[in-house]
N, C-alpha and C positions, 0 to 999 in steps of 0.2 A: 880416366874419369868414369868408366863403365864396370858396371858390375855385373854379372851373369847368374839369374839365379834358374837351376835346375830341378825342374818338377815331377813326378811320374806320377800316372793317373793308372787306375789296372781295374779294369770290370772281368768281375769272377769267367775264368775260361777266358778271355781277349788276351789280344798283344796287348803289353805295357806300351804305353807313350810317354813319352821323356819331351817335355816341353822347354823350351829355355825362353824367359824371359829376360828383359834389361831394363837396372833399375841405375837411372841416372840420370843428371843435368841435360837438358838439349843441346846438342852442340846446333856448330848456326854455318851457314855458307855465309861469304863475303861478296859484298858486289862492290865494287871501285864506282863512284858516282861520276869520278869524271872533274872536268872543270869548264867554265864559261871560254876557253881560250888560254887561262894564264896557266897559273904557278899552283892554288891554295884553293881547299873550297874546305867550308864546312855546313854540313847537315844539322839542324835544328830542331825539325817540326815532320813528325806521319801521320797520316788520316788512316784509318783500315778499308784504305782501297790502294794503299802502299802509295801513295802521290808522299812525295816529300820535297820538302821545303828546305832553305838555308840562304848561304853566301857563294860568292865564288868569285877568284879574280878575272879579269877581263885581261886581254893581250896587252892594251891598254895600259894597265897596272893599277885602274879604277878597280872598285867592288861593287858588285852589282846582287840582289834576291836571285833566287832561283826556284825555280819548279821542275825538279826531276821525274817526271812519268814513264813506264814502262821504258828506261833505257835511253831517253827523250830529256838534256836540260834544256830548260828554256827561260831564255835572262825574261827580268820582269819589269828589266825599267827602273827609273831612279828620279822621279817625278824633277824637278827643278836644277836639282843639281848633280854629284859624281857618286855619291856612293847610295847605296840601301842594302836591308838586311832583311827578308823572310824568318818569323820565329815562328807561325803557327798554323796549319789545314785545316778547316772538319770537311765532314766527310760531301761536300757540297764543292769543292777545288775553289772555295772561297779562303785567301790565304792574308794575315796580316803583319805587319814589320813597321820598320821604321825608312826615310830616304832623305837625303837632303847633302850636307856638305859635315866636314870635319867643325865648326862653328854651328849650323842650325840642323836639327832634327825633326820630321814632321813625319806623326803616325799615319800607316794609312791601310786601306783596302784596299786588295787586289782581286776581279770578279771579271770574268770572263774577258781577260787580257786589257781590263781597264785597269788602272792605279789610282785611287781615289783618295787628296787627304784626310782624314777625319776633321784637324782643328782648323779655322779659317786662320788664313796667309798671317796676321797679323800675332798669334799664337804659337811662339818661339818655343822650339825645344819639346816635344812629348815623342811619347814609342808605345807603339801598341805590340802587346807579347802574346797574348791568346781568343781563340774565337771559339762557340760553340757553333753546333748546330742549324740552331735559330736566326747567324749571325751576328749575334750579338757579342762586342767584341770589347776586351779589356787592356789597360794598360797605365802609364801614367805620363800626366802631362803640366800643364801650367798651376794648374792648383792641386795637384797631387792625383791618386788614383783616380781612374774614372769608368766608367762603362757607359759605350756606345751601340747604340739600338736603333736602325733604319734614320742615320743622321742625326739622333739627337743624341746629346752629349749629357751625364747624370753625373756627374761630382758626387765621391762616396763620401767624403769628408777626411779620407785617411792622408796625409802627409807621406809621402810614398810612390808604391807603381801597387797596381793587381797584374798577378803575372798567371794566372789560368781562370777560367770559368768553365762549368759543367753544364751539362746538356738541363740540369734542374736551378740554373742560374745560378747558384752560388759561388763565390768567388774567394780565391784567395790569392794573397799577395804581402806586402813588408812594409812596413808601417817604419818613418824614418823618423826618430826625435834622438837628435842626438845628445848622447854619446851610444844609446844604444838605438836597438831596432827590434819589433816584434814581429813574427809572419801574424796572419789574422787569416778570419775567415769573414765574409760578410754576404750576409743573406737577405733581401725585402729589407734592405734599411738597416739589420739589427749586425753590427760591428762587434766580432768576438776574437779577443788577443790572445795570441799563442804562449804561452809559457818559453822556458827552457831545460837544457837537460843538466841543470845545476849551474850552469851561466847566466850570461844576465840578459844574452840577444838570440834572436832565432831567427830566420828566414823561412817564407813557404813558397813554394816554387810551382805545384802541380796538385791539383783536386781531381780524382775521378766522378762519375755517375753515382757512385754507393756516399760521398762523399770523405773519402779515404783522402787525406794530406802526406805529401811529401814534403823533405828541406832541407836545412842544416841550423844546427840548435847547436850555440855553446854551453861545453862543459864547465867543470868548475875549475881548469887551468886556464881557460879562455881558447883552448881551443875547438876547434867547428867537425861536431858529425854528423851524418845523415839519420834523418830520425823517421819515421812513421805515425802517424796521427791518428786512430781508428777509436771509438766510441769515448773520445775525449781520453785516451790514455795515449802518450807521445812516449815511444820506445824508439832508444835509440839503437841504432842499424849497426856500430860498431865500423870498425874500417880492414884495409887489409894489413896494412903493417905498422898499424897505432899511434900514425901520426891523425889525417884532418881526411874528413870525406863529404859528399852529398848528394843528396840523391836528389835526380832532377827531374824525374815523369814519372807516374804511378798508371798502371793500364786499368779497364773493370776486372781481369781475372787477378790483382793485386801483386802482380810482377811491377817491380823499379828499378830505374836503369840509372847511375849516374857514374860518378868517379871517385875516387879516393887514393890518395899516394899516389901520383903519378900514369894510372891507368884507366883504364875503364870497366866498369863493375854494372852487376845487376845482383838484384838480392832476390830470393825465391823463398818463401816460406820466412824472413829472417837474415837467412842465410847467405854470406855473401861469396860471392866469384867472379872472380878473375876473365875476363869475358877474351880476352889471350891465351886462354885457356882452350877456350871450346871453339874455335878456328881452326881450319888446317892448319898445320905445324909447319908447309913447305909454302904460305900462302905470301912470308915476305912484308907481314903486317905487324903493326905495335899499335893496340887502340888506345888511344890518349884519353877520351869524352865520351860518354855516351847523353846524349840530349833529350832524346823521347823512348817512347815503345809505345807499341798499338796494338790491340785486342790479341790478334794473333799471334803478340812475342816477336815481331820485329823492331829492332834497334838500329836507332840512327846517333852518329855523330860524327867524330873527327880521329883522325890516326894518322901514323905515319908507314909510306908505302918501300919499298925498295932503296932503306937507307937512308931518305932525302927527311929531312929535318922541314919538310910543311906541311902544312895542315893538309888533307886530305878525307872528303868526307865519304863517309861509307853506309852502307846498308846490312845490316845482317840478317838473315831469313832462319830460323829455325829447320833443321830437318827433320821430318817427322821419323817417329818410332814407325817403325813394321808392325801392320795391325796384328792385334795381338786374339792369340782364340778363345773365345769362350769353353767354359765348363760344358755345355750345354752341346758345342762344337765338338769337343775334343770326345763329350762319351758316344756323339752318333758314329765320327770314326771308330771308335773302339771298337761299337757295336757289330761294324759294316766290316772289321776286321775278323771280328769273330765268325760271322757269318761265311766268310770267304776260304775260312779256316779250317772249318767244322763237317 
């Protein structure tokens, strides 16, 4: 995946220097997140303080949220009943999901090792999927999308879920009238519906800061690829082996992480790869998912480790390039060569 481009730089009378640079994908380290006790975990949600977020099963054979910190999970409780789910951080380790039973679902907050529902008891069935900054946190629930802001609940009027919001409020999520479904965007009130990419339904999944959309939009066979959303133009992301993909977090440096054919993908520029790819090769991994990314280019989701056929949530960490020298570096060596020369 590396390429090696070689440079000479030559100031009149100095030693040549022959620089090599490398132009290519980041590859990423792997970190095994571990599990709550059981079998299966999977990764959902990172803030860029790498706190992340997910599932995980218990010894148990319950599922229970989780908050992975430096190395640290820690279950988060399942208010009422056996199972809950963590989908999303900001950068405050205030985290949101859903808990309840196989039958009832209730969204809620999770803030300094409390569990708090959003909708009162009497309010069957909502999930809340994404938080910003401000805390203000989105999802859907008995009458469709909603956003919740210091306990009060705003009905967007969409029929649906909002499944992100950005640190500029605006939100996006999937508008459900069947037979089809639209991703949207909705900003101060004003509801705007996603197109497709020659289909008839689209899904949006994740808004960053810039307000760049991520999803999966059908084509005109009816089948689902991951598209990108940026100044009102939706270009589709294409897949790895031309069957269905999507992409499911966009960061502010415009890197997306999700899945397509059986793996897990990140697109850079457009571009897509194989994130199996850029892993140690002796590492014993197959990444199935990827869920988020955060500022820094880390990716979280799901894979399978050492043969075993369960979910297994992971971390990938980018490894940086070897600083690279400056023009400006390379002619005072030169200089200090000549000098030593002469």
């Amino acid at each position: 995946m590396r390429t090696q481009i070689a440079a000479s730089l030559c100031l009149a009378g100095a030693v040549c220097l022959t620089v090599t640079t490398t132009s290519a994908v980041t590859p990423y380290t792997i970190t095994d997140l571990g599990t709550l006790g059981g079998t299966y975990s999977t990764a959902y949600g990172i803030n860029n303080l790498g706190q992340v977020v997910g599932m995980s099963g218990l010894a148990s054979g319950e599922s229970h949220a989780f908050l992975w910190d430096s190395g640290v999970m820690t279950d988060l409780g399942a208010l009422d009943g056996n199972l809950s789910y963590a989908y999303d951080v900001n950068e405050h380790g205030q985290i949101v999901g859903w808990a309840g039973t196989n039958l009832v679902a209730d969204a809620f907050v999770w803030d300094s090792g409390t569990m708090t529902a959003i909708f009162p008891p009497e309010a069957d069935n909502s999930w809340a999927y994404g938080i910003n900054d401000a805390g203000e946190v989105v999802g859907g629930g008995p009458q469709g999308a909603f956003l919740w802001d210091d306990g009060v609940i705003s009905n967007l009027g969409v029929p649906g879920r909002a499944t992100s919001i950005n640190n500029s409020g605006q939100i996006a999520g999937i508008r459900r009238l069947q037979p089809t479904s639209n991703g949207f965007i909705w900003q101060d009130g004003n509801l705007t519906l996603l197109g497709a990419l020659g289909g008839i339904s689209s899904w949006a999944y994740d808004i960053n800061d810039s307000g760049v959309v991520v999803g999966a939009a059908q084509i005109p066979d009816g089948e689902w690829h991951a598209y990108i959303l940026e100044d009102e133009v939706m270009t589709d992301l294409g897949t790895y082996s031309g069957r269905k993909s999507y992409a499911e977090a966009v960061n502010n440096e415009g890197l997306v992480a999700g899945y397509s054919d059986g793996r897990a993908v990140m697109w850079e520029d457009g571009t897509l790869h194989d994130l199996n790819d850029l892993i140690p090769s002796d590492s014993n991994w197959f990444l199935m998912h990827a869920f988020d990314i955060n500022d820094a280019g880390q990716i979280v989701g799901y894979g399978y480790v050492d043969g075993l056929i369960l979910n297994r949530a992971f971390l990938l960490t980018p490894i940086p390039e070897p600083a690279a020298l400056s023009l400006a570096a390379i002619a005072a060596l030169c200089l200090l060569t000549r000098r030593r020369t002469s």
